[in-house]
C-alpha positions, 0 to 999 in steps of 0.5 A, a space after each residue: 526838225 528833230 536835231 533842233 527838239 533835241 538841241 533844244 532839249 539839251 540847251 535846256 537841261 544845261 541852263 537849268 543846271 542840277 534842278 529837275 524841273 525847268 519852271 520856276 515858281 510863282 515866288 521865283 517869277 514873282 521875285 526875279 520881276 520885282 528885281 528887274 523892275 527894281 532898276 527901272 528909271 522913273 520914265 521907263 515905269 510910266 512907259 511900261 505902266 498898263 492902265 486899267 481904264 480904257 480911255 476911249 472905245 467905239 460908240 457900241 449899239 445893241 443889236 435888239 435896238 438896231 433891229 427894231 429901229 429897222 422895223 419901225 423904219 420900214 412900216 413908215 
């Protein structure tokens, strides 16, 4: 396990080449997704698109109505 840590550490000082820190910054990412999403065909991008909406859920019940739906069960 130790031997792969350091492997691993070794794999990623050379990909990083002369940078001291590993990460890239918020622009970076920011820039190199733009670039990638640039090359998108128009039906990959309706593929990958995220919705903001959900479109359906489960009927949801509050439990204080269930519970007194219950109660009211019970004395009858």
């Amino acid at each position: 396990m130790v031997q792969a840590l350091v492997k691993h550490s070794e794999h990623s000082q050379s990909m990083r080449g002369s940078r001291e820190c590993g990460d890239p910054s918020h622009e970076e990412i920011r820039i190199r997704a733009a670039a990638i999403r640039s090359q998108w065909s128009a039906s990959q991008r309706r593929r990958r698109r995220v919705s903001a909406e959900v479109e359906w859920l489960p009927p949801q019940i509050h439990l204080n109505d269930w519970m007194a739906s219950i109660a009211s069960e019970e004395l009858v």
